[in-house]
Structure formats: structure tokens, C-alpha cells
N, C-alpha and C positions, 0 to 999 in steps of 0.2 A: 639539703641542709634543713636542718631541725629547729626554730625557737625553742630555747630552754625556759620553764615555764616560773621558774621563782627568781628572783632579783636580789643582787648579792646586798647587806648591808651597806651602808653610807661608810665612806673614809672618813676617818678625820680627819678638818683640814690641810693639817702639813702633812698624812698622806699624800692625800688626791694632790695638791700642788707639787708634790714630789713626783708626784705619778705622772702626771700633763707635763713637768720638765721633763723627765725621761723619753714620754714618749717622743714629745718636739725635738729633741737632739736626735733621738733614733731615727723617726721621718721627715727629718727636715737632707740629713743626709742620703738617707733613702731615693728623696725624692727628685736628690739632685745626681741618681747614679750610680753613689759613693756606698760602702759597707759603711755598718754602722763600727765604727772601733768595738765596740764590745763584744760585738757578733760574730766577727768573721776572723780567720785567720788569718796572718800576714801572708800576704803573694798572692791571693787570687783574685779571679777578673771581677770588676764589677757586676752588679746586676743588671739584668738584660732580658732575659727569655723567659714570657710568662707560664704560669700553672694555675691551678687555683679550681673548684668545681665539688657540685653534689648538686641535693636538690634542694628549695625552696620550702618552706614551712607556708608561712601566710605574707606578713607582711613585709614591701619593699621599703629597705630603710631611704630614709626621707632626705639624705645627702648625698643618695644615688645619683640623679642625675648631674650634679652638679659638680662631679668629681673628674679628675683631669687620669684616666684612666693607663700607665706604662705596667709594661711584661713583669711579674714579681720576681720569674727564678732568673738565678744568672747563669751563664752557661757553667755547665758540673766539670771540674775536675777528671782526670781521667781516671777508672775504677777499675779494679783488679778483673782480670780474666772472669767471665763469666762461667767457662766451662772447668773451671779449677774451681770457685766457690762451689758448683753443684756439686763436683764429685764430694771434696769436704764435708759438703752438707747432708747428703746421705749416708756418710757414712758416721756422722755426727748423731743425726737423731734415730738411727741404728742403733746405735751403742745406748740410747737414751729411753731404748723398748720400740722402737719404731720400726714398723716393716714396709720396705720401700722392693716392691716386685726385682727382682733382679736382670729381669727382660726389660727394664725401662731405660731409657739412655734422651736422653736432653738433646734435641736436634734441630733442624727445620726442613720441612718436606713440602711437598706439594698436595691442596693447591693454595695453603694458606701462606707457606714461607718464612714463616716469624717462627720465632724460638718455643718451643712444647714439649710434652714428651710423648714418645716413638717407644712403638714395640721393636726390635730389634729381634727376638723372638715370636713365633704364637702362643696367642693367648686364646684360653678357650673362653665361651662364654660361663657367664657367670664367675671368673676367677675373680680374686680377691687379689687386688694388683697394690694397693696403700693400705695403711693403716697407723694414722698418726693420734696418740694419747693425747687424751686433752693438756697434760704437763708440757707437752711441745708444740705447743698452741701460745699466738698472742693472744691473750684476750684481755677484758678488763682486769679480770683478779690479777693476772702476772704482772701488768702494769700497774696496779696498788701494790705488790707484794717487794718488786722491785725497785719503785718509785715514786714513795707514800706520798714527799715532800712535794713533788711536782703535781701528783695527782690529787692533793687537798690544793695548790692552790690555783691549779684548773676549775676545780668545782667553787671556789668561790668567785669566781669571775662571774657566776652567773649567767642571765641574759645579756652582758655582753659578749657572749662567745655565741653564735647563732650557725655553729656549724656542727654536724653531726657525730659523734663518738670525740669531742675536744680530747679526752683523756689519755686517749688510743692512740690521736693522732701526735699530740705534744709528746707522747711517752715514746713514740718511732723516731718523729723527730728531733731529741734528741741522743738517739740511739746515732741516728744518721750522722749529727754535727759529733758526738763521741769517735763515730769510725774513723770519718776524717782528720778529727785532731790528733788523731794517735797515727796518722801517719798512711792510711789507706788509701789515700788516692794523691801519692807522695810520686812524683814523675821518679822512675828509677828504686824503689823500695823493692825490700828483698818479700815477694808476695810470699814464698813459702813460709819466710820464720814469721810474716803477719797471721796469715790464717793454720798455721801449720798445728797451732796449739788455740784454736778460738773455738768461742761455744758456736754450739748449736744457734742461738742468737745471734750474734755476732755475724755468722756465716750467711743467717737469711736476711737480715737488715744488709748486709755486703753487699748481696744481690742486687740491691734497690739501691744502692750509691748510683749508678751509671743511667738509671731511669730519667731522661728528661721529658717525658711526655706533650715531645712535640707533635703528637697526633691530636690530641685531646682539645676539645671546642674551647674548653676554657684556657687553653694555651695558644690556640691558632685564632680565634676571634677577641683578640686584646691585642691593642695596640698595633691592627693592619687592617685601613680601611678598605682595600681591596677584599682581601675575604671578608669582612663584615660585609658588605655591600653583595657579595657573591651569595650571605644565606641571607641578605633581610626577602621577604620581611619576617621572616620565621622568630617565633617568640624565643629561641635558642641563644640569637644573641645577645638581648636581653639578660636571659639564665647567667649567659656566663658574665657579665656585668656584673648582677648581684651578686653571682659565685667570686668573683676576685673584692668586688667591697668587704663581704664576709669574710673570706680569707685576709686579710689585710686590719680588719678589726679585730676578728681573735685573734691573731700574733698581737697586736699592741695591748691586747686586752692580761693574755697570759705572761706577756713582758713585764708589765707593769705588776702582774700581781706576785712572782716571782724571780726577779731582776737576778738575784744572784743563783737560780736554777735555772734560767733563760737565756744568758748571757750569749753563750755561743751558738744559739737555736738563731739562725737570719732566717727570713722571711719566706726565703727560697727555699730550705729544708723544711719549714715548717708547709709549706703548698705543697711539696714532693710528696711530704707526709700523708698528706691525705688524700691525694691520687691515687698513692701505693694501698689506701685504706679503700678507697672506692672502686678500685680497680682487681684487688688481689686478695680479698677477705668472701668469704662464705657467712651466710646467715643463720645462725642459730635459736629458735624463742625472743628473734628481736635482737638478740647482739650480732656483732661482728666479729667472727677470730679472723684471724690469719693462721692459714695451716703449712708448713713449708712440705716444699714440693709441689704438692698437692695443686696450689698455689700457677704450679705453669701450666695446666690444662686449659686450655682453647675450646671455644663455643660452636657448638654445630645446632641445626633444628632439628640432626636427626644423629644425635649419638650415639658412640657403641659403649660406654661408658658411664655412670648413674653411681651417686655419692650419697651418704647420709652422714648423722651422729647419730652413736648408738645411745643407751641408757646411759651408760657412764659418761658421754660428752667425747669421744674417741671419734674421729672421722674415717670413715672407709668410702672407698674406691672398688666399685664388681662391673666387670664388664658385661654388657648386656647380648653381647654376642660377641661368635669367634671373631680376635680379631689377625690381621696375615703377620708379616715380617715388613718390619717399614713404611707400614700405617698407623698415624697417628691418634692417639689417643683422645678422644673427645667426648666434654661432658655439652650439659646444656646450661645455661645463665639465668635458663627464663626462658618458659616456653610462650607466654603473650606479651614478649617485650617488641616492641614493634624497633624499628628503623630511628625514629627521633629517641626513644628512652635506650637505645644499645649506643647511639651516637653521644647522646648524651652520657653515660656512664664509662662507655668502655672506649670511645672514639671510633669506630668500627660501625660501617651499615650491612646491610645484609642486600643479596639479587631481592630484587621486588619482586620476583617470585616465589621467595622464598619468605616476601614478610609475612607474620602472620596476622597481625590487626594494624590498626594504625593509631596515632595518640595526637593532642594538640594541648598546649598548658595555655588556660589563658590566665596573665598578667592583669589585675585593676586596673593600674596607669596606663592602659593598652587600652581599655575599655571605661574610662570611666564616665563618661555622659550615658551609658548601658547599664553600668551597676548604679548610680544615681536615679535615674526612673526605678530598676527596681528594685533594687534593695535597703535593709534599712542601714541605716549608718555602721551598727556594729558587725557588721556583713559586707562594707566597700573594702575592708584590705585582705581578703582572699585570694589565693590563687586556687584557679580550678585544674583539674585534669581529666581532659575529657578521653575518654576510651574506647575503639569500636567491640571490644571482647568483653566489656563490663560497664557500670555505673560506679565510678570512682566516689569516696564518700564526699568527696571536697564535693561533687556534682551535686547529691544527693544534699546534702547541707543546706546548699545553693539554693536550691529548689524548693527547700522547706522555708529559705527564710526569706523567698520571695513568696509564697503565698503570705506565708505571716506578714506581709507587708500589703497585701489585699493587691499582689501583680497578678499575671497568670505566670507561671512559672515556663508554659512552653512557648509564650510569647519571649520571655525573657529569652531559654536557649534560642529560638531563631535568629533574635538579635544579635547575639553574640555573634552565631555563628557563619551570618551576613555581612556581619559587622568584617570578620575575618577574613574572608573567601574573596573578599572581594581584593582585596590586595595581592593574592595567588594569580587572579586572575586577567591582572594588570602586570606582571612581572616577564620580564621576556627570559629570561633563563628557561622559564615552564612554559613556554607558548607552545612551542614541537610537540612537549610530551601531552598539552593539555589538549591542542589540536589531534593529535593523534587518539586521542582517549574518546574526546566527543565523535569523532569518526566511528570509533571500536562501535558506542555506545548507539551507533544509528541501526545496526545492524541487530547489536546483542544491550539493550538497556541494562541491564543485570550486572555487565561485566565492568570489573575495574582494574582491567588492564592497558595503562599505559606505555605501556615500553613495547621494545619489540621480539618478538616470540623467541628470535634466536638468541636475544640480548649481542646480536653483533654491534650493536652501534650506542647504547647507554653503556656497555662495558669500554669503549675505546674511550670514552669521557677521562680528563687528569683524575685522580684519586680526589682533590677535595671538592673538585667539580661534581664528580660522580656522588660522592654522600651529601654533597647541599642537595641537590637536584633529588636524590631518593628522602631525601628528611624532608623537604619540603610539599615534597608527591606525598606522603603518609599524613601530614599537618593538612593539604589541601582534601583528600579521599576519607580523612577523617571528620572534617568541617560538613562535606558532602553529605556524608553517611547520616549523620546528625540532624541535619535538613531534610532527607528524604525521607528519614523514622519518624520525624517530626510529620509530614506528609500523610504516611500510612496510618499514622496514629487519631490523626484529625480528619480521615477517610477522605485524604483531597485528591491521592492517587492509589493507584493500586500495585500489591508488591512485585508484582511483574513487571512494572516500570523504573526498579529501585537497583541500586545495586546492591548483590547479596548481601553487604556488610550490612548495610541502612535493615535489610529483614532479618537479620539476626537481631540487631541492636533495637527494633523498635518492639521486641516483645521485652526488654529490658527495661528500655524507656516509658515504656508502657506501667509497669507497676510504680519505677521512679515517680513518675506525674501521680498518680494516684494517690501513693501515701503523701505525696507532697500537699495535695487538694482535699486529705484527709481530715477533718476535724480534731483539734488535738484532745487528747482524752480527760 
């Protein structure tokens, strides 16, 4: 999640007082359960099952902690066949200039099992399997072009809206609440005269009716202390804290600024909204489309499958090798996204063999007797991200504005990342793995592998056992990593006592410090 950087004008007063009535009635029912009457359609359930999630800009709003945190979505209505939208849909934005490979068919295989799409035929490599026009793309402009009135009065909310693409995401979500009121997830509706004559639009927002994203951190650590409790101390659940505050302020923020364009947009379509936006969008020069189809490829570390935008903004699909009959199509997400930032975005961890770096975000209010010694005041409400494959700029910032405060800045990282480690290393969930690690580490100091080689016994772990337990190892081996660069750098050890990651990262760290202890020009 993004701070937006300008602030919208002042209301007049019998605005803004109109605007705090509105909201009050809207979360006061909210909060007690109930739909807000203007929101929600007659007949369906309460709200109940949370969503909400992105990343963090800088600063933690300051009524965080003290917020009595319940689930925002409520549970979804039942949504139209999924395998009847797709076919629709392809054969939608076909007709629309769209080329959708004919060998591709919507399925689930092994060994991921979730919905993707499958060759059905071979493909050779290098084939050109999609090719979606940018006119069949969400992006911004189609969300201005389509929906001026909502989209001016998103962008005057301002900095009350501190979540990432507002415009993108209110402009889905009210696509979503549009489906439904027209009858789409009507128990008993005749699905072919629904979708039989719908756009291309229409058909891929469809898709995303049935999506409750009950995998998602930000939906499974809210409101059950048992899984919170299963990832502390991991800064994630944190994340998703400030991720449902956030979500929860832009819906009252965009409510209030367009009441009679928001009406039927509840709270739960609008989090869905931006799930579907963080989950199922591709990056273009910094925006976000959503590309249909395209849209259902599944992440591997090792693809057969590689996407771009062309000059004209057109997204394509070429396989990078033959692939057979019945194996699934896969692209990559991100090739240095580690285990906490793939859990964190997509809800999904990856074999720890197969991660490739590791990451740790650290929170102020997580650390703030650490940024108090060193930083200066206009530097305490940063959030960092620390990376073993890079020097994140947040680090680098970091760094600079603790020298400018006359700290040393690698005193500072050790702090931190002491500060951290040390709660890892108190946790029984990680005892096994961490015990097993120090053991590897008697034999081979270098290696950072904790698990076990055949993965027979971290793989029989429940599913969200198994991703705290690997998000937690990458936040720990990343803390690590950090402290032994920090070591090699200050010649305390030598890199043959380090784990590779720490001797990768501390020729990184190494320039970081330096410009940091630079003189400024």
C-alpha cells in the first residue's frame, strides 16, 4: 500500500459533517455485523470473513493499535460456473482482436491442483500462445473512460485513501457490486441468458464474483488468534493489521466522497477488489492492468512460459520451451521474491529449496527505542525492507539518515537486526528447524539449510503451519544474513564462516555503508 502524496482540500463544514454522519451510520452498522442499508442487497448474509492486503508505504496510522479489529468480507454469494465464464470469455475478447492459443483449456493438474491453464495439445517452444490488445486490458484509462464520475471522486479523497491503484480498485469494485445486483449470483438464475450476451468485462469481473480469498494473510490473520499466534512474531501480522485498517479507511473515505456512486460498493467488494488487483494484475512502467485470461497463469521458479508488453501496450505470452499434452502452463511472478513477499501477495510459499532469497519488513513501532537512538525524527516512521538479493532503497535511506544524524549506520542495522532475531529464536514452532539448522551449520557453516533434504517431514506439516514455519525461516535466515555481512564487513569473521547468502549480500552492504558514511556533496 502506497501513501498518496497531496491532500485533498478542506470540506465545508456541512460537507465534512454530513460526511462523519454518513460514515457513523455506515460503521456503526458495520461494526455491529449488520449491512449497511445502502450497501447491500436485500437477502444476503452478513459480514463475516475478512480480506483486505498490499504493501505498506511509510507510515503506521496512529489509531492502529487501538482498533478492535473483525473479518471485512462476508461470506460471497454463490457465482456462476467458473468453467462457462471462461469459455464466454475467450471467445469474447476473440471477437474483440484477441488471440487466445486454441491448445489452451482452463483446468487443474498436478502438482499445483488450483485452477490454470493447461496445454491440451503441444506446444513448441517459442509459440505465441496469448495475445491480449491493450483495449481488453483494465487499466487506468478504461477505468477513467468508463467511470469519470467515480474516478474524480477517488482522486479527491486524497491521502485519505493510503492504498495502492484506489481508482483501479473502486472502479472493479463496483463492477463486482453492478454483477451482483443484476442478478449474478441469484441462487437459481438462468446463467446462460446472464452471461450469454455480456461483455468481455462483464465475463472477467464474473470470474472474480466467487473469489473469497480465504488463503490470503490478510484474510486468515484477522480476527483468529490462533493463527496470529501460529505466525507471531513475524512482522506479517502486523502487515495485515495495517492492511485491513487501510482497507477500512479508503471504503469510508471513497463512500463519503461519492455516496451516490458508492452506494452499493460494501466494504467486502471493495477488499475483494483489491485482492483481485494484487493478485491477478501484471506490471506495466509502474501501472497495473489486468489482462483476461492471461490473468489464470500460475508461478513456477522455473517456467516454460515468459510474457511481455509490446510497443503498443498489447500483452503476449511465448513459450520458452516445448511444452507436452497436459502440462501446465507457467509463468514466473518474480524471480527474487522470496517466501514472506509471495505469501504476502499471493498467499502461497514456495519448498525452501526452491526459495530464492529471503526478506524481513521491519515496522517503527516494532522497533522504536532502535530508531530513537538513531535516527532523526523525520526518519522514526519508515518502514524498511530488508533483502538478501539486494539493498532495498527504504535500507539505503535508512542508512543515510542515520549517519546524517552523526549514528554509525552499521551499528544501527545490527540493532535492528538483534533486536529481531532474537524473538525467532525464542519461538518453539522454529526450535526443530532452528536446531536442525545449527547442527547442518556444524559441519558446513556456509549452508542455510534447515529443512530436511527429502522435504519428507516440513512437507507433511498442515498447509498454514507449513507457510508460517517457511515465512518465518526466510524473516529468521534473512535477520541472519544481515549480521554476518555485517561481520565480513567489519573483518570480525571470515566469509567461510558465513552463510552464502551473508557473502553475497555483504559486497552489497558494503557499498550501502559507504555511500551512507559519504560526505554529502
Amino acid at each position: 500500500l502506497k501513501l498518496c502524496p497531496a491532500r485533498p482540500s478542506p470540506d465545508p463544514p456541512s460537507s465534512a459533517s454530513a460526511r462523519a454522519a454518513r460514515r457513523s451510520r455506515t460503521y456503526s452498522a458495520m461494526a455491529a455485523g449488520l449491512p449497511s442499508p445502502a450497501s447491500r442487497p436485500a437477502g444476503l448474509a452478513p459480514l463475516s470473513a475478512d480480506a483486505g492486503a498490499a504493501l505498506p508505504a511509510n507510515p503506521t496510522p496512529s489509531s492502529s493499535s487501538s482498533r478492535v479489529r473483525t473479518p471485512l468480507m462476508r461470506p460471497l454469494p454463490p457465482a456462476p460456473p467458473p468453467e462457462l465464464l471462461f469459455k464466454w470469455l475467450v471467445a469474447a475478447i476473440r471477437e474483440g482482436g484477441a488471440f487466445v492459443s486454441s491448445k489452451l483449456i482452463r483446468a487443474e493438474v498436478p502438482p499445483l491442483n488450483v485452477p490454470g491453464l493447461v496445454a491440451q495439445e503441444g506446444l513448441e517452444s517459442l509459440e505465441q500462445i496469448i495475445r491480449v490488445p491493450f483495449a481488453l486490458q483494465i487499466s487506468h484509462q478504461l477505468a477513467r473512460e468508463r467511470n469519470p464520475g467515480l474516478m474524480e471522486a477517488v482522486a479527491r479523497c486524497g491521502s485519505e485513501v493510503r492504498i495502492e491503484c484506489p481508482e483501479v480498485v473502486a472502479f472493479v469494485a463496483a463492477l463486482l457490486a453492478e454483477l451482483e445486483g443484476r442478478g449474478w449470483c441469484r441462487v437459481g438464475a438462468d446463467t446462460d441468458e446472464l452471461v450469454g450476451s455480456a461483455s468481455w468485462l462483464d465475463l472477467f469481473v464474473g470470474l472474480q464474483l466467487g473469489c473469497d480469498f480465504g488463503w490470503m494473510p490478510h484474510v486468515t490473520l484477522i480476527g483468529d488468534e490462533e493463527r496470529r499466534s501460529l505466525f507471531q512474531p513475524s512482522p506479517e501480522v502486523h502487515n495485515a493489521d495495517w492492511n485491513h485498517d487501510a482497507f477500512r479507511d479508503a471504503h469510508e473515505a471513497i463512500l463519503g466522497a461519492a455516496p451516490e456512486l458508492c452506494e452499493s460498493i460494501d466494504v467486502s467488494r471493495f477488499v475483494q477488489a483489491y485482492l483481485v488487483l494484487l493478485t491477478r494484475t501484471f506490471s506495466c512502467q509502474s501501472a497495473h492492468r489486468f489482462v483476461p485470461v492471461a490473468d489464470m497463469m500460475n508461478h513456477s521458479c522455473s517456467p516454460n512460459a515468459t510474457w511481455t508488453f509490446d510497443e503498443q501496450g498489447d500483452f503476449i505470452v511465448k513459450t520458452v520451451r516445448p511444452i507436452q499434452p497436459g502440462e501446465e502452463v507457467l509463468i514466473s511472478y518474480g524471480r527474487d521474491k522470496s517466501n514472506v513477499r509471495l505469501f504476502r501477495t499471493y498467499g502461497f510459499t514456495l519448498p525452501p529449496q526452491e526459495e530464492p532469497c529471503s526478506s524481513f519488513r521491519v515496522w517503527p513501532s516494532q522497533a522504536y527505542p532502535i530508531y530513537t537512538e538513531f535516527l532523526p525524527e523525520k526518519a522514526r516512521r519508515r518502514t524498511l525492507d530488508l533483502e538478501t538479493s539486494r539493498i532495498d532503497s527504504t535500507t539505503r535511506e535508512a542508512l543515510v539518515a542515520c549517519a546524517s544524524y552523526g549514528c554509525d549506520p552499521a551499528a544501527f542495522l545490527r540493532a535492528l537486526c538483534r533486536h529481531f532475531r532474537k524473538r525467532y529464536e525464542q519461538d518453539p514452532l522454529l526450535a526443530p528447524w532452528l536446531k536442525r539448522l545449527a547442527k547442518r551449520r556444524e559441519d558446513m557453516p556456509w549452508s542455510a539449510e534447515w529443512w530436511e533434504t527429502s522435504g519428507d517431514v516440513e512437507d507433511k506439516e498442515p498447509w498454514l503451519r507449513r507457510c508460517a514455519v517457511r515465512v518465518k525461516m526466510s524473516e529468521y535466515l534473512c535477520l541472519t544474513a544481515h549480521l554476518e555481512a555485517l561481520d565480513i564487513e567489519s573483518g570480525a569473521v571470515l566469509p567461510l564462516h558465513c552463510i552464502t547468502a551473508a557473502v553475497d549480500l555483504e559486497a552489497l552492504l558494503s557499498k550501502a555503508l559507504q555511500a551512507a558514511r559519504a560526505p554529502p556533496k
